[in-house]
LOGUDREN-916281 format. One record per residue (C-alpha): residue number from 1; z, y, x. Coordinates in steps of 0.5 Angstrom, whole numbers, plus 2048, in hexadecimal, padded with zeros to 3 digits. Layout:
<numis>
NUMI    k   zz   yy   xx
NUMI  NUM    Z    Y    X
...
</numis>
This chain:
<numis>
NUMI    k   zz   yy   xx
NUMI    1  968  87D  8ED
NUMI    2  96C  87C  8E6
NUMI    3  96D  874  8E9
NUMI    4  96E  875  8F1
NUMI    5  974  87B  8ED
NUMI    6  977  874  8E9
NUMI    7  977  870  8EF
NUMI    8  97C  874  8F2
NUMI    9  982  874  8ED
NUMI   10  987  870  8ED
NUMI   11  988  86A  8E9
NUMI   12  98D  86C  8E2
NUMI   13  994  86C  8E3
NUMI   14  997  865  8E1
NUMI   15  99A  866  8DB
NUMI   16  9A3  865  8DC
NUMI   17  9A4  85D  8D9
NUMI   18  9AC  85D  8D6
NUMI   19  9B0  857  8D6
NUMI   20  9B0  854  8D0
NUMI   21  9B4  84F  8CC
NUMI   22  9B0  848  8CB
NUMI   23  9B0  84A  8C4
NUMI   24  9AE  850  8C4
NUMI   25  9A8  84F  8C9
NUMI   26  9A6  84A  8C4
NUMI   27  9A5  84F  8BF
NUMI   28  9A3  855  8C2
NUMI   29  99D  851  8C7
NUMI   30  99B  84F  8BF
NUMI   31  99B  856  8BC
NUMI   32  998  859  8C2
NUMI   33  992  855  8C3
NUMI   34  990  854  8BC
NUMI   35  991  85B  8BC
NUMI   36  98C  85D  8C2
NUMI   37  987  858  8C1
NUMI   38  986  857  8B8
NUMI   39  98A  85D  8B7
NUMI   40  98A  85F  8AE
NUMI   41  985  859  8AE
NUMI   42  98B  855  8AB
NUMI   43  98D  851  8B2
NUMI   44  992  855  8B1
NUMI   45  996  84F  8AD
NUMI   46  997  84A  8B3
NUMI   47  99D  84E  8B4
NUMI   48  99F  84E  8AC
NUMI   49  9A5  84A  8AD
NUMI   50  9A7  84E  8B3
NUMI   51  9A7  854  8AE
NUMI   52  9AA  84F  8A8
NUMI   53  9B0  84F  8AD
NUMI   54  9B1  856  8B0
NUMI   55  9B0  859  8A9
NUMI   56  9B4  855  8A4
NUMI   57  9BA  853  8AA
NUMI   58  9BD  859  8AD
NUMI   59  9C1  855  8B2
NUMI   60  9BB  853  8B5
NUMI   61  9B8  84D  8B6
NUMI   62  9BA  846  8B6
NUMI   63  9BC  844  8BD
NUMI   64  9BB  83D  8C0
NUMI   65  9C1  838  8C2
NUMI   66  9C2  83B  8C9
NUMI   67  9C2  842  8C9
NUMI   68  9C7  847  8C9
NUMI   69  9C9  84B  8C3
NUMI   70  9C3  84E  8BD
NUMI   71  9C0  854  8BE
NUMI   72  9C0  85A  8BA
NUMI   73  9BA  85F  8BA
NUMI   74  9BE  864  8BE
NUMI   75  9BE  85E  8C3
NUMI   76  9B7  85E  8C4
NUMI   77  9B6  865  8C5
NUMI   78  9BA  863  8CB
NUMI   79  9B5  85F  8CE
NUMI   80  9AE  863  8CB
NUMI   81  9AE  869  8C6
NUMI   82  9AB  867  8C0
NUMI   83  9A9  86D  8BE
NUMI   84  9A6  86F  8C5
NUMI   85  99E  86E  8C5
NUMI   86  99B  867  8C8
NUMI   87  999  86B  8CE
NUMI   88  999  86F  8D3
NUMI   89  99D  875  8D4
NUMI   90  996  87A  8D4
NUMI   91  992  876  8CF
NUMI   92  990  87A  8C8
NUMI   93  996  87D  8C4
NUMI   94  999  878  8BF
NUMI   95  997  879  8B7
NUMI   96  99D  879  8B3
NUMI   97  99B  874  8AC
NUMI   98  99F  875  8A6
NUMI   99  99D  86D  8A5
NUMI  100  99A  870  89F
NUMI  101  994  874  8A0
NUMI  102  98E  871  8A3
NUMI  103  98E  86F  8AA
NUMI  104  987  870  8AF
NUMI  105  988  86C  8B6
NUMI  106  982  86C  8BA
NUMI  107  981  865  8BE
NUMI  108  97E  865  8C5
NUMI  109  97C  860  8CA
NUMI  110  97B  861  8D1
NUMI  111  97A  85D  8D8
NUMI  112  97F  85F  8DC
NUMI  113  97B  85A  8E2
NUMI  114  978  860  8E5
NUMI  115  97D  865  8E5
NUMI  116  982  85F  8E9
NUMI  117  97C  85F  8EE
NUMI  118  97C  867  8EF
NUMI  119  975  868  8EA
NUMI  120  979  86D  8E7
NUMI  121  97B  86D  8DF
NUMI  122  977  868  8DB
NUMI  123  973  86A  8D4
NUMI  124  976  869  8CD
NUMI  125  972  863  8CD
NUMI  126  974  862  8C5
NUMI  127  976  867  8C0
NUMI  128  978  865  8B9
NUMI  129  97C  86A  8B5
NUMI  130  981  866  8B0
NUMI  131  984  86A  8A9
NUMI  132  989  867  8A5
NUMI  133  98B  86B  89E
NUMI  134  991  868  89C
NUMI  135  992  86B  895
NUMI  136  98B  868  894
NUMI  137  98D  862  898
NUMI  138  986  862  89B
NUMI  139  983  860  8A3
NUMI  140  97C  863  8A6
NUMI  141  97A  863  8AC
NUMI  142  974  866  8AF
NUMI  143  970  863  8B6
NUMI  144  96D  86A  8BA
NUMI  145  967  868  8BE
NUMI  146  968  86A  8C6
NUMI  147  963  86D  8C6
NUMI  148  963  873  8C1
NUMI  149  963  87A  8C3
NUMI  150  968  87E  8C2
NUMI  151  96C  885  8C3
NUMI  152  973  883  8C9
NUMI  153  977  888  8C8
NUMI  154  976  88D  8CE
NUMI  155  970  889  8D3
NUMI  156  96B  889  8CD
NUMI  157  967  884  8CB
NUMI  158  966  87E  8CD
NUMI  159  967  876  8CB
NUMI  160  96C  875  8C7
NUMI  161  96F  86E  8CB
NUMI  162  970  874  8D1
NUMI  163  975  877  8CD
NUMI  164  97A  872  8D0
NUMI  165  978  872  8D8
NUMI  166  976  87A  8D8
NUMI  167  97D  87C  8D5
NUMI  168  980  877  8DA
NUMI  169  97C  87A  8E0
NUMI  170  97D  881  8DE
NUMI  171  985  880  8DD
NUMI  172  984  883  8D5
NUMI  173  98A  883  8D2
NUMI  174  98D  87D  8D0
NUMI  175  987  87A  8D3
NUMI  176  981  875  8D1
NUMI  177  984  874  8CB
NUMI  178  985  87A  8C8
NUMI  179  97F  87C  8CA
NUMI  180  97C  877  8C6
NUMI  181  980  878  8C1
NUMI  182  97F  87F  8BF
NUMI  183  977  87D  8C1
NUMI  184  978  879  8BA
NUMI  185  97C  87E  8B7
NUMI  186  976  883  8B9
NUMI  187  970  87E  8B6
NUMI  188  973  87C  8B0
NUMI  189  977  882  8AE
NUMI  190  97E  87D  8AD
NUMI  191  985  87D  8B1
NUMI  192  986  877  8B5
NUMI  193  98C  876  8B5
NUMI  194  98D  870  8BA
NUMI  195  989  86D  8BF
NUMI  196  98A  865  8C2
NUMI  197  987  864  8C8
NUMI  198  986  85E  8CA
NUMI  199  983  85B  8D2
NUMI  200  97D  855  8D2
NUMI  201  983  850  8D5
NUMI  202  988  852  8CF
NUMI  203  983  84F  8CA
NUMI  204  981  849  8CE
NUMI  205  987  847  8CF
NUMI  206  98A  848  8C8
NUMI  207  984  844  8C5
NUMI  208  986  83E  8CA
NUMI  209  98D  83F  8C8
NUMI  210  98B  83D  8C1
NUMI  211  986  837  8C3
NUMI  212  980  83B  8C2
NUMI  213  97C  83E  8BC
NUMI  214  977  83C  8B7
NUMI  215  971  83F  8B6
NUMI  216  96C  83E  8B2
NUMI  217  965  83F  8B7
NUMI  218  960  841  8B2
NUMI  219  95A  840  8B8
NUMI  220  959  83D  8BF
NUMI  221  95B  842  8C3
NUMI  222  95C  842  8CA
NUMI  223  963  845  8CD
NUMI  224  965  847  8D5
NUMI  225  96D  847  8D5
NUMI  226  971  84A  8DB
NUMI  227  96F  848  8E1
NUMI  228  969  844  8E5
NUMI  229  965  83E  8E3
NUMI  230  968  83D  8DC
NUMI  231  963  83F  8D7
NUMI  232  963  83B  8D0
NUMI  233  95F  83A  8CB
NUMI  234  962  83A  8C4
NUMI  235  95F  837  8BF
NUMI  236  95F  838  8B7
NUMI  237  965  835  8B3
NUMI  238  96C  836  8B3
NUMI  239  970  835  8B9
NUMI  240  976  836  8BE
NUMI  241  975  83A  8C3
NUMI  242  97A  83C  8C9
NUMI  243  97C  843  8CB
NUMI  244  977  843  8D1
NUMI  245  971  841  8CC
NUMI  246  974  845  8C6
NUMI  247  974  84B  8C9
NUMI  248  96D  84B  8CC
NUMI  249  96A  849  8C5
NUMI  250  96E  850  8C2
NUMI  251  96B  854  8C8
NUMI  252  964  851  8C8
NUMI  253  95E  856  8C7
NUMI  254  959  853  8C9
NUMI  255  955  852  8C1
NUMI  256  951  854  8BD
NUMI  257  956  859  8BA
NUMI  258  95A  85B  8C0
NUMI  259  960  85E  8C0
NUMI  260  961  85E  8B8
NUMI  261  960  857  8B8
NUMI  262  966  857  8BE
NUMI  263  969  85B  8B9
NUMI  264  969  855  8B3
NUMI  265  96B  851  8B9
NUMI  266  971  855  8BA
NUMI  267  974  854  8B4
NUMI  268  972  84D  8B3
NUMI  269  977  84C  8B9
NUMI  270  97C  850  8B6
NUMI  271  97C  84D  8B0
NUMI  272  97C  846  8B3
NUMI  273  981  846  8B9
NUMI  274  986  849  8B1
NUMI  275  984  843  8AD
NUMI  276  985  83F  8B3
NUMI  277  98D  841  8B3
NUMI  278  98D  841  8AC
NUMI  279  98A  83A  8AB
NUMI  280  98F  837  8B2
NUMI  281  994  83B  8B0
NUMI  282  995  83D  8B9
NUMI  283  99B  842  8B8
NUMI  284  99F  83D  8BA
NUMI  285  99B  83B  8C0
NUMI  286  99A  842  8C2
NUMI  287  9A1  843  8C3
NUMI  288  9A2  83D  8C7
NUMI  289  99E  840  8CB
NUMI  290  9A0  847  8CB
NUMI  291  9A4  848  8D1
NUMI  292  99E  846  8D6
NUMI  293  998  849  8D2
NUMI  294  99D  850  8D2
NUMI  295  99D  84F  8D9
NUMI  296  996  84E  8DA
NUMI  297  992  853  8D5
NUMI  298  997  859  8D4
NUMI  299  993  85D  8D8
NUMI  300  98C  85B  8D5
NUMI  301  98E  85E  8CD
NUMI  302  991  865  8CC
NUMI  303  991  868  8C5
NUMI  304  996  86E  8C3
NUMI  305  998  86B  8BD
NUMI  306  9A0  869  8BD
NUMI  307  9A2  862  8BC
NUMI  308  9A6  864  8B6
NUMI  309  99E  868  8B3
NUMI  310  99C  861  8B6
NUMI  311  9A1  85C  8B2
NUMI  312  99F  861  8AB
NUMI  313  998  861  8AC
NUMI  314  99A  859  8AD
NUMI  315  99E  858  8A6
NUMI  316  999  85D  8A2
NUMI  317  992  859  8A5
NUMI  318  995  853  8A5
NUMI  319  994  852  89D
NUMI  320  98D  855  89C
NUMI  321  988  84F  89B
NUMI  322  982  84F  89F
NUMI  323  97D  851  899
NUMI  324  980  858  89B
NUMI  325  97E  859  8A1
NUMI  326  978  85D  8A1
NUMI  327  973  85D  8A7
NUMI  328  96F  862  8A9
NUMI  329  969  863  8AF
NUMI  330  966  86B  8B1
NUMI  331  95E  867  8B0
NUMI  332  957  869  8B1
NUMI  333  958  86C  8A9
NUMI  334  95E  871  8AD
NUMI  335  95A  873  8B4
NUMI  336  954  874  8B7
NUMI  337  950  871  8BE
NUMI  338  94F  876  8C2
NUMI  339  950  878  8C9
NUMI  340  955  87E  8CD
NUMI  341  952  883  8D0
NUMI  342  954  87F  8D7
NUMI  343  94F  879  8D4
NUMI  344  955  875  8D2
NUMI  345  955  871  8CB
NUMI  346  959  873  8C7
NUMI  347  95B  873  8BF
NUMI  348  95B  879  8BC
NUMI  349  95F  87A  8B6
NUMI  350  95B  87C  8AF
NUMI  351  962  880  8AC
NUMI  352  961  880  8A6
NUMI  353  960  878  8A6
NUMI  354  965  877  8AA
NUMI  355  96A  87B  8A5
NUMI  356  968  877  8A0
NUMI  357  96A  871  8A3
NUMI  358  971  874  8A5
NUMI  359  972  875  89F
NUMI  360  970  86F  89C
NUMI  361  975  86C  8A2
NUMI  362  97B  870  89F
NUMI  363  97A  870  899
NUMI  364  97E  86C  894
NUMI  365  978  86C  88F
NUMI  366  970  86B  88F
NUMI  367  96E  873  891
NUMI  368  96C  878  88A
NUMI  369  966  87B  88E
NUMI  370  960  87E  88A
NUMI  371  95B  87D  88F
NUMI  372  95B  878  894
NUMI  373  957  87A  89B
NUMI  374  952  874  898
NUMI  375  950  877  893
NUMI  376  94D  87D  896
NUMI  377  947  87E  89A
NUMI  378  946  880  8A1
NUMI  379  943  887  89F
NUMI  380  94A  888  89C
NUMI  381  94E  886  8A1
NUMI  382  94B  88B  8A5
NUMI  383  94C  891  8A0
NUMI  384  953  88F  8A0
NUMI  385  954  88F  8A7
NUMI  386  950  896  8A8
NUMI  387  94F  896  8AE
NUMI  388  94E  89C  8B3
NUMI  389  948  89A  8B7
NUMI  390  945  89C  8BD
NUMI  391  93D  89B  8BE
NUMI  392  93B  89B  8C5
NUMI  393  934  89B  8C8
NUMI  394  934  896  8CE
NUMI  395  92D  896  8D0
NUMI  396  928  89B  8D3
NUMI  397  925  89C  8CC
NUMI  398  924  8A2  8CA
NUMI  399  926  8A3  8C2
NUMI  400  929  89C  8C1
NUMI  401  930  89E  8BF
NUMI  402  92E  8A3  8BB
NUMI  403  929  89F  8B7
NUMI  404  92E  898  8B7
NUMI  405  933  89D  8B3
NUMI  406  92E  89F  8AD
NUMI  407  92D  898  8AD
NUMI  408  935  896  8AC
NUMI  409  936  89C  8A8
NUMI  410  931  89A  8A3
NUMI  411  935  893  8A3
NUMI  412  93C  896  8A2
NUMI  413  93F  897  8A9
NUMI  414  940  89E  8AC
NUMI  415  941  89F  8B3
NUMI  416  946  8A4  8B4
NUMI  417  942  8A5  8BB
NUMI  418  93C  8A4  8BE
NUMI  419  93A  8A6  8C4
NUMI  420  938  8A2  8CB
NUMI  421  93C  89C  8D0
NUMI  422  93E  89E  8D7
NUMI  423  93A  898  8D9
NUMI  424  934  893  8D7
NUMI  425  935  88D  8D4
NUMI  426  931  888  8D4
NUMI  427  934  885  8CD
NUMI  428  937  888  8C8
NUMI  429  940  888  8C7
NUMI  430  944  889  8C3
NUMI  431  94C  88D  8C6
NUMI  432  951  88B  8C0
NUMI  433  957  890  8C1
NUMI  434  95A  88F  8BB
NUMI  435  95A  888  8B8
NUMI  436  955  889  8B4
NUMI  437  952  882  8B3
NUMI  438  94E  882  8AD
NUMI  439  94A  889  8AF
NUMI  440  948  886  8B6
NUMI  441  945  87F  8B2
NUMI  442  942  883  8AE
NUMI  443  93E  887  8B4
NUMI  444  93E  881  8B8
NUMI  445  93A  87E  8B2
NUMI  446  935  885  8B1
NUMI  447  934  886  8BA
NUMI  448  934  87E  8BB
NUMI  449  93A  87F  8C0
NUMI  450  93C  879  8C3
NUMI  451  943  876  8C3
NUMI  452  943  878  8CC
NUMI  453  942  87E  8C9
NUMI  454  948  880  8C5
NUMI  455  94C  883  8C8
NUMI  456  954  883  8C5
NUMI  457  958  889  8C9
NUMI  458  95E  88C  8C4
NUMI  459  95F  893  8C6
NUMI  460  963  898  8C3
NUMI  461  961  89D  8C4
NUMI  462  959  89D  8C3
NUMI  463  956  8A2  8C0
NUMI  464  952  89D  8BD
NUMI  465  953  896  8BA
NUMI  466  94D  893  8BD
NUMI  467  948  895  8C1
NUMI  468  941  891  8C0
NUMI  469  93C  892  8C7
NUMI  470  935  891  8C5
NUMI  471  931  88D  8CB
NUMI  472  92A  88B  8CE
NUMI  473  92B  885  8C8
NUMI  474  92A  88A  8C3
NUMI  475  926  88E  8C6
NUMI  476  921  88A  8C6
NUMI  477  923  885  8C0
NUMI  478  925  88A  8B9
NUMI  479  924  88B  8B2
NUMI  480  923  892  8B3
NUMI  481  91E  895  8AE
</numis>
């Protein structure tokens, strides 16, 4: 239903083009493109010598031989307000930065194919959250798997790579972005201040422009780019490879590790198309060609930074070696494989892993913390959740809830209720309201409750934080003295 919904909205409003001088479409496709696809990865010096100018030459840029008269910074607000986010009107609400206090831009990847063939708003395909603290002078980037599941502000939980298509579906204020933004937010508990989003198209053609990226392949790895009949086979060892096959490697998920070795991958990517421009030094290629890449792709980024927070984020990113660049994933030790209510899979976040972890992300320093969650066992990881648990009998016999709860209590856990289920259950299933991950490992463990089982169903307003219905399995299979 949700999907037959999309594929009655119309197409996003195109974004306005203004008319601009040669020079300064040069500088500004520079900035906004490296701004969209490796914003606060230090891409952001590809437009230094754009940025050298405008702050140290107040008349404005030189002109070449040909032109008319300088321009001065109040003549480019006459073509482009540099202080008007990149964007359109309706997007999220522009951050104000002091240029010194750190700075949180989250960066999405779309596929726009869909929407342009009236299939409704795409997925937030890429979700990389980006930091930089500039009294510090340190970068780190943190890789979100799509999969995880988490709280969208006003429509529940969900797949956090739906945060973008159901805010563009619903028409939640400021759109797709926001909502992804503030899902982040949510998460994580940390203010994202930006966002740069950046369409499939925008990030092949910008890796064509700089002549390919080199990538390190680790292993044979088969890749399928956009459209039919080009599948590839990439095999160990360094290589170039172009926009089509670049991307196809970034969003490849079929290995062992899924969608957080896409993840590696991602960064891999990001940091290899920096190195190329660094390397080739393609600042001056770039704006050769800028008015034609303007033209083409100013539709397919949109951020709501300014050009003038892009060009202070240019000078300040630009001096920072790579070896403080920090790069993080949200991994197995930070989620849980497991399935939604609905039989999806999904990854459910352990949060105070995940804490742990974001705060390793925005931390200047290695973290001070007495007790790392390794060091403790599972056991007192369940008291430390104290979990609210209801104990149902789900099976015609007489007594078993009762009997199963003299059983756990002497094992440490105290049910809050027992009682018996609406229906029978052939299985035993685990309903976790709450996120309370390592609670349902450990009685996943104790009832023998397979992964089918599991249940993820964040609710609220639950009375209790899980409830575990005992099945015909245990029934006839259990410890019970």
């Amino acid at each position: 239903m949700l999907l037959l919904f999309m594929s009655y909205l119309p197409p996003p409003p195109p974004i306005r083009k203004p008319v601009l001088p040669k020079w300064f479409a040069g500088v500004l496709i520079a900035g906004f493109l490296i701004a969209a696809v490796l914003t606060a990865y230090l891409a952001f010096m590809v437009v230094r010598d754009a940025v050298y100018e405008l702050r140290n030459n107040p008349e404005g840029p030189a002109i070449a031989e040909g032109e008319s008269a300088p321009l001065t910074l109040e003549d480019i607000n006459q073509f482009i307000n540099i202080d008007s986010p990149l964007q359109a009107a309706d997007g999220p609400a522009p951050a104000a930065w002091d240029g010194q206090s750190r700075v949180n831009v989250l960066l999405i990847g779309v596929d726009h194919r869909g929407w342009l063939d009236d299939q409704g708003p795409p997925l937030a395909d890429t979700l990389i959250l980006a930091t930089y603290d500039p009294p510090t002078q340190s970068v780190a980037m943190l890789s979100i798997p799509r999969d995880l599941w988490v709280d969208l502000p006003g429509l529940g939980y969900h797949k956090i790579n739906q945060s973008y298509q159901l805010g563009e579906a619903t028409q939640y204020p400021g759109g797709g972005a926001a909502l992804a933004m503030q899902s982040v937010e949510q998460l994580l508990a940390v203010p994202i201040d930006f966002y740069a989003l950046v369409d499939f198209e925008a990030f092949i053609r910008l890796i064509d422009e700089i002549g390919g990226v080199k990538i390190n392949v680790p292993e044979t790895i088969v890749v399928d780019p956009l459209g039919d009949n080009n599948t590839k086979v990439l095999q160990p060892g360094v290589q170039t490879l172009p926009g089509d096959v670049a991307l196809a490697y970034a969003r490849n998920r079929d290995t062992a590790g899924s969608d957080f070795d896409r993840a590696q991958r991602q960064q891999q990517v990001i940091m290899g198309v920096r190195e190329r421009i660094i390397s080739f030094q393609i600042l001056p290629t770039l704006i050769a060609k800028a008015p034609v890449l303007y033209n083409e792709l100013s539709e397919r980024v949109n951020t709501n930074l300014n050009i003038r927070q892009i060009f202070n984020l240019a000078w300040d990113l630009q001096q920072i070696p790579e070896e403080r660049v920090r790069r993080f994933i949200i991994g197995p030790e930070q989620v849980i494989n497991t399935y939604s209510y609905d039989g999806l899979a999904i990854l459910q976040p352990i949060p105070d892993a995940l804490l742990i972890l974001r705060d390793e992300v925005f931390s200047t320093a290695p973290p001070a913390r007495p007790t790392e969650i390794s060091d403790l066992s599972l056991e007192e990881l369940v008291q430390a959740e104290a979990a609210s648990i209801s104990l149902r009998n789900g099976t015609l016999t007489v007594g078993l809830a009762a009997r199963t709860d003299d059983y756990v209590r002497w094992l440490g856990i105290e049910p809050a209720e027992v009682s018996n289920a609406d229906e029978l259950y052939p299985q035993t299933t685990i309903y976790d309201y709450s996120g309370k991950p390592n609670t349902v490992e450990y009685l996943a463990q104790l009832f023998n409750v397979v992964p089918g089982r599991r249940y993820l169903s964040y609710d609220p307003n639950s009375q209790y934080d899980i409830v575990i219905i005992l099945g015909e399995d245990w029934a006839a299979n259990n410890d019970l003295p």
